[in-house]
N, C-alpha and C positions, 0 to 999 in steps of 0.2 A: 504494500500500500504506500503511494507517495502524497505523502503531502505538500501546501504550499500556501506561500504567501505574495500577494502582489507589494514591491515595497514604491510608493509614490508619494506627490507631494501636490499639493495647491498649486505650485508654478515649477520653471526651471530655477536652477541654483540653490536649490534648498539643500542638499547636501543627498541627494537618493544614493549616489552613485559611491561614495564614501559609507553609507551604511550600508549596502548591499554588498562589498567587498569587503568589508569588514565580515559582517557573519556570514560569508561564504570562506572567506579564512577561518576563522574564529569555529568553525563548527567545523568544517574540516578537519583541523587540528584537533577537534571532540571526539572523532572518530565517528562521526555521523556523514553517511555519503550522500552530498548534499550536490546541485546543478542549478547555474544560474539560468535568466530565459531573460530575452532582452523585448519589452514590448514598443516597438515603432521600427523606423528604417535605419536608423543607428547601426551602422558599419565596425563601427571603434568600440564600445564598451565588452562587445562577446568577447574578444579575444583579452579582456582583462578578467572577465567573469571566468574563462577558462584556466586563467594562471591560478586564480585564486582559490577556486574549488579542483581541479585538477580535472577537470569534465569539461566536453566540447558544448555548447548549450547552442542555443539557436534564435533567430528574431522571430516575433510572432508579432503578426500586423494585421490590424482588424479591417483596414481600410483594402490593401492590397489582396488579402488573403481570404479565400470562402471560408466559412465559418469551420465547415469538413477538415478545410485544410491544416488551419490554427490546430485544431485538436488533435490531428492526426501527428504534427512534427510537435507539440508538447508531449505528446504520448513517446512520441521516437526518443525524444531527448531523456526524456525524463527518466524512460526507461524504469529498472526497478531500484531505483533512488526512492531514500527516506525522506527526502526536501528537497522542492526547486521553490527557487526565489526568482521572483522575476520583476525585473529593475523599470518602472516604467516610463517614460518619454514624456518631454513638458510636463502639463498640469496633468492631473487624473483625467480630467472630462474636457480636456484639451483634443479637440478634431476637427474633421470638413465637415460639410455640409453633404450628408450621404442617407441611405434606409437604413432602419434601423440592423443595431453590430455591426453595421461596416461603417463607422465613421475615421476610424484609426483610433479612438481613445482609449488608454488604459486601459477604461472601465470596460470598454466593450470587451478584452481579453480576460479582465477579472472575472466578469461576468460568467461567459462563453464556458470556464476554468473551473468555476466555483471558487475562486480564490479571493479570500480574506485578506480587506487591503491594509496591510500597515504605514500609517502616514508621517512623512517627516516634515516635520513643521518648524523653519524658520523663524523663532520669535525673534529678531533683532527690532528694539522699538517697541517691544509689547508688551505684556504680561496677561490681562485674564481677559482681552481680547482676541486672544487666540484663540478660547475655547469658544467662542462663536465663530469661529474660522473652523474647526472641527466640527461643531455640532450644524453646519452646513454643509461640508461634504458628507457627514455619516447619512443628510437625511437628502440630498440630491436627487439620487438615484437610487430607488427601491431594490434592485436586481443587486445590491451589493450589499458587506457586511464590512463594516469599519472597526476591526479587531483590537486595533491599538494604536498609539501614536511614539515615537520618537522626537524628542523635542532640541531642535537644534540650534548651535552657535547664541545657545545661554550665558549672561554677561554675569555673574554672580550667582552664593546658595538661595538669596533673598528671591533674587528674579526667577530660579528655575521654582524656588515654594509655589510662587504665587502662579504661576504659569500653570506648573503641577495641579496646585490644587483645584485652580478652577476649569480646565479641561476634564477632569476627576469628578468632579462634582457635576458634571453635565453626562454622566454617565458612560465614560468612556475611556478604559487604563490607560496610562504612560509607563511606558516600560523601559523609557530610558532616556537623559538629560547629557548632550553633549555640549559641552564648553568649548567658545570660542578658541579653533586651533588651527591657524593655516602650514604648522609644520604635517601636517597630514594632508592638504592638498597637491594631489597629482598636476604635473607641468602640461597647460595646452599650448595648444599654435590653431592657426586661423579657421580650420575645418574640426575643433573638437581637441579632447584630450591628443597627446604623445600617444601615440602608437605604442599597444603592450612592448613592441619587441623593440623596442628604441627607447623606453625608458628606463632612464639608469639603476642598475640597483636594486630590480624589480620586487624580487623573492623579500629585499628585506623592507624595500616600501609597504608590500603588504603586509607582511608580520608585523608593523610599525600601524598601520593602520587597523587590521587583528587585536591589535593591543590593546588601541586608543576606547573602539568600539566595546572590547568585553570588559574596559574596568567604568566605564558608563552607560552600559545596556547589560538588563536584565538576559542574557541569551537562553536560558531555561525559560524565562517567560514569553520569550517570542516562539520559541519554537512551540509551545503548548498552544500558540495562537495560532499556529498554524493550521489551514482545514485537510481536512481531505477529500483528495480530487478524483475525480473521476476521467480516467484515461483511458480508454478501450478503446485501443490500439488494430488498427486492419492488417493482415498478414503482411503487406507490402504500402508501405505508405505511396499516397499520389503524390509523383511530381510538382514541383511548383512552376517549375521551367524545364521543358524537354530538354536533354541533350544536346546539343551543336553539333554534335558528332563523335564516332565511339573511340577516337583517341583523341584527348584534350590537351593540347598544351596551353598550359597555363601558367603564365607569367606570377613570379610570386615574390616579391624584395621590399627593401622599404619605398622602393615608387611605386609598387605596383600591389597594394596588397587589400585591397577593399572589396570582396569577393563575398558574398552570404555565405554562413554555412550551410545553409538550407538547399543553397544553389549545388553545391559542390556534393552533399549526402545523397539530394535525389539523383544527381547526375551519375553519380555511385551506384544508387540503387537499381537503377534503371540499366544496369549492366556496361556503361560507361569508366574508362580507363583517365585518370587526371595523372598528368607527364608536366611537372613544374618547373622553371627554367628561367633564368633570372635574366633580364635587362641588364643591369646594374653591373651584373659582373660577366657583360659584352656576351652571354649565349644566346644561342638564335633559338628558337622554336626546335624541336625535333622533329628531324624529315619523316621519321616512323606516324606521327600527329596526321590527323584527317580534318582538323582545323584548328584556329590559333584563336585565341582567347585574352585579351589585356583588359583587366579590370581598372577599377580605379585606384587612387590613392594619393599621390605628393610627387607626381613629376616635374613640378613646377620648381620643388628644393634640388633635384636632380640632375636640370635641362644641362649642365656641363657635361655630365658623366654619361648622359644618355646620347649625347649629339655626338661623345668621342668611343661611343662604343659602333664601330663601323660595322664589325661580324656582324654584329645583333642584327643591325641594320639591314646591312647586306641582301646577309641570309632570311629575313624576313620579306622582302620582298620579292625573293628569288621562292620564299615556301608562298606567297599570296596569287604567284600565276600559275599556280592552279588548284588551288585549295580557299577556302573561305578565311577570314580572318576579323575578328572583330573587336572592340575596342570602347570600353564604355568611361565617360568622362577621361580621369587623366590618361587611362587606353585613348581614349580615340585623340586626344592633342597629341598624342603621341605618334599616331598613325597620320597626322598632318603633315602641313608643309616645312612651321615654324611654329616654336612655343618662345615667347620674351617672358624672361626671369622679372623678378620682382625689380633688381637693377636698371631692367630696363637692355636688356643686351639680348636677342633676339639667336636661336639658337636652330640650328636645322636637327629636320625630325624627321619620320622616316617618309614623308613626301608618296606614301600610299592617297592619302587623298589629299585637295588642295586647303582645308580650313587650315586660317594661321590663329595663333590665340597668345594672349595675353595674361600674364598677374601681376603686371608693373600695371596696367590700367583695370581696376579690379571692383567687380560687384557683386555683393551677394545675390545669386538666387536661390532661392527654397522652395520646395514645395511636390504635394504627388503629381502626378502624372498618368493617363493613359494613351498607350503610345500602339498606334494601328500600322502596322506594318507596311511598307507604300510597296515591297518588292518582295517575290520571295528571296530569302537568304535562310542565311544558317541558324536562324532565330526563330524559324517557319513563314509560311506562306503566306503571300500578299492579302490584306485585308486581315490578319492576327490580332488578336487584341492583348496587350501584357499592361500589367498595372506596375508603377514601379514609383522613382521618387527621385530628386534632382538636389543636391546639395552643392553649390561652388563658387568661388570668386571670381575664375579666371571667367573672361572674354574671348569672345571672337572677333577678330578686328580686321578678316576680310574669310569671306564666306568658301570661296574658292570654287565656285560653279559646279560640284557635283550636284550628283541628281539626291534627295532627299532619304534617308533613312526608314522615318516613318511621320506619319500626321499627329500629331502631339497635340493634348487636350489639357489645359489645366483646370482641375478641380474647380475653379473659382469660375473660368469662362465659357460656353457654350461650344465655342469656336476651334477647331482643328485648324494645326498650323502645321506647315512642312517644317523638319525639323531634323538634325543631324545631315549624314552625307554619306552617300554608296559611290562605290565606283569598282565597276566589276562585281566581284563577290570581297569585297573588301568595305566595312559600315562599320558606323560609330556614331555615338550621340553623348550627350552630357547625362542621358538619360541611364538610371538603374532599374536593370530589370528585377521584379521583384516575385514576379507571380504573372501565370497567365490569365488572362481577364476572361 
């Protein structure tokens, strides 16, 4: 039997992702086999949820994801683990404008889960206005259970009493009081946290933040709070993304590492072979591979190392005539003409299709995506529907006249726009595939 907890917060920054590493450390070390679950399109936190409990966990996204599907890769993950905890995205009931459970919010995976939300709550500036901050998420949404709260970046014992008590008194436990400590926040950069495998020092960041969490959270008390879920699991989970094809070379290094694990399991399951092969350290694709794969990540910190890696190059273009190859965000600037670094120094790329792009002139975009396939490719067949999600700064700052990827919808507008760029069997977009629509 697996239990679980959803761990979320009223906003971003409230500290979810610090207490979710924390007792996925902290009960590890308990001897409890425990697996984190990341809810939204968050590419970065799994692979810290996996250093910390030793388990590969997965995204679960209400918005992207049929409801079937959600339960089917919790169940995979979760497997026969005593706890997964799953770290949620933004606010709780933070989402699009969708039917209902599929809006992307938390809740709607809480829900879906049976999972009991434990809430971490920022009082900075408060005291027993917080507990009408809690006794409004507990009563928001009827389909959920507000199990406990975590009360964080407490300025004093004075302030965490009164915090304490009046969240307590509105009938709802606190199971744990963290004091304002930025020696325990992890180091980001412009798309999110450092990268698990680029952060220095990892094992003992988290035993450090393991620490912080078990001598100011009750962790016997949370784990009691935890429910139990209901996971009935189908013999062979469904796909979320068919294969590309049954040898995958996939690009894997600090440029190129923002890849679902959901994408890479099904593609697994589905009787599919993943052949990994680094950019960075100038290998090409394998000629054994039946098509080529670059996901996203930070080629933008890279464009020196990757514009003097010529093999790569080379040979990547030499495997694109006659094989498919595709390239999602910094994949596919990568498969352009040019990418300019944040300096401002313009770097040649492997010139498979013409977009040039930009992080010296740089703007956020955010947001999900349904993305209709304009051609058949390695992705499936013309008119496909994939739901996915777009996170990045860099620009485009000449389009390069290929023919279009796919017709791209955003959530917010009615309107299908041509969008990324084909040439031959060679696509790419800023777009992440997340799931087939």
């Amino acid at each position: 039997m697996t239990r679980g907890l959803m761990i979320a917060a009223p906003r971003s920054g409230s500290g979810k992702t610090i207490v979710t590493l924390g007792l996925l450390r902290a009960f590890r070390r308990r001897g409890v086999d425990v697996v984190g679950l990341k809810s939204g399109p968050d590419y970065i936190d799994p692979a810290f949820h996996a250093a910390a409990s030793g388990r590969e966990g997965v995204n679960l996204d209400s918005w992207a994801m049929a409801p079937k599907l959600v339960a089917a890769l919790a169940a995979s993950a979760a497997g026969n683990s005593a706890l997964a905890l799953c770290e949620a995205s933004m606010g709780l009931f933070d989402g699009v404008p969708a039917e209902s459970w599929r809006s992307g919010a938390s809740a709607d995976v809480a829900a879906a889960l049976g999972m009991p939300v434990l809430l971490v709550l920022d009082v900075t500036g408060q005291a027993q206005s917080a507990a009408a901050i809690v006794k409004g998420c507990a009563s928001y949404d009827a389909r959920l259970s507000l199990a406990g709260v975590v009360v964080n970046r407490v300025g004093s014992e004075r302030h965490r009493r009164l915090v304490v008590d009046a969240i307590e008194a509105a009938g709802v436990p606190v199971v744990g009081g963290l004091p304002r400590n930025d020696a325990v926040a992890l180091p980001e950069r412009h798309l999110g946290l450092v990268q698990a495998g680029e952060t220095e020092a990892l094992e003992a960041r988290l035993d450090a933040i393991a620490d912080f969490v078990e001598t100011h959270v009750d962790c016997a008390r949370v784990l009691a709070l935890a429910g139990k879920l209901e996971l009935a699991s189908p013999e062979r989970p469904p796909a979320a993304l068919r294969p590309p094809g049954q040898r995958i070379a996939l690009a894997r290094d600090a440029a190129f590492s923002f890849i679902y694990p959901h994408l890479v399991h099904g593609w697994r399951a589905a009787g599919a072979e993943i052949v990994p092969f680094s950019p960075l350290a100038d290998e090409p694709p394998p000629e054994t591979c039946d098509v080529c794969w670059l996901p996203g990540g930070y080629p933008e910190l890279h464009a020196g190392r990757l514009a003097a890696a010529s093999r790569f190059r080379d040979r990547l273009r030499r495997f694109a005539a006659t094989r498919p190859v595709h390239g999602e965000c910094g994949g596919y600037m990568t498969l352009g003409a040019s990418l300019t670094d944040a300096s401002g120094v313009a770097h040649p790329m492997a010139g498979l299709l013409g977009v040039e792009t930009s992080f010296a002139k740089r703007k956020m975009t955010l947001g999900y995506r349904e993305a209709r396939i304009a051609a058949d490719c390695a992705l499936g067949k013309k008119g496909a529907l994939l739901r996915g999600h777009e996170f990045r700064y860099a620009t485009i700052v000449e389009a390069g006249g290929d023919e279009p990827f796919a017709l791209v919808r955003d959530v917010y507008g009615p309107a299908e726009a041509a969008s990324g760029s084909r040439r031959g069997s060679v696509t790419g977009s800023f777009f992440h595939a997340i799931a087939e629509g």
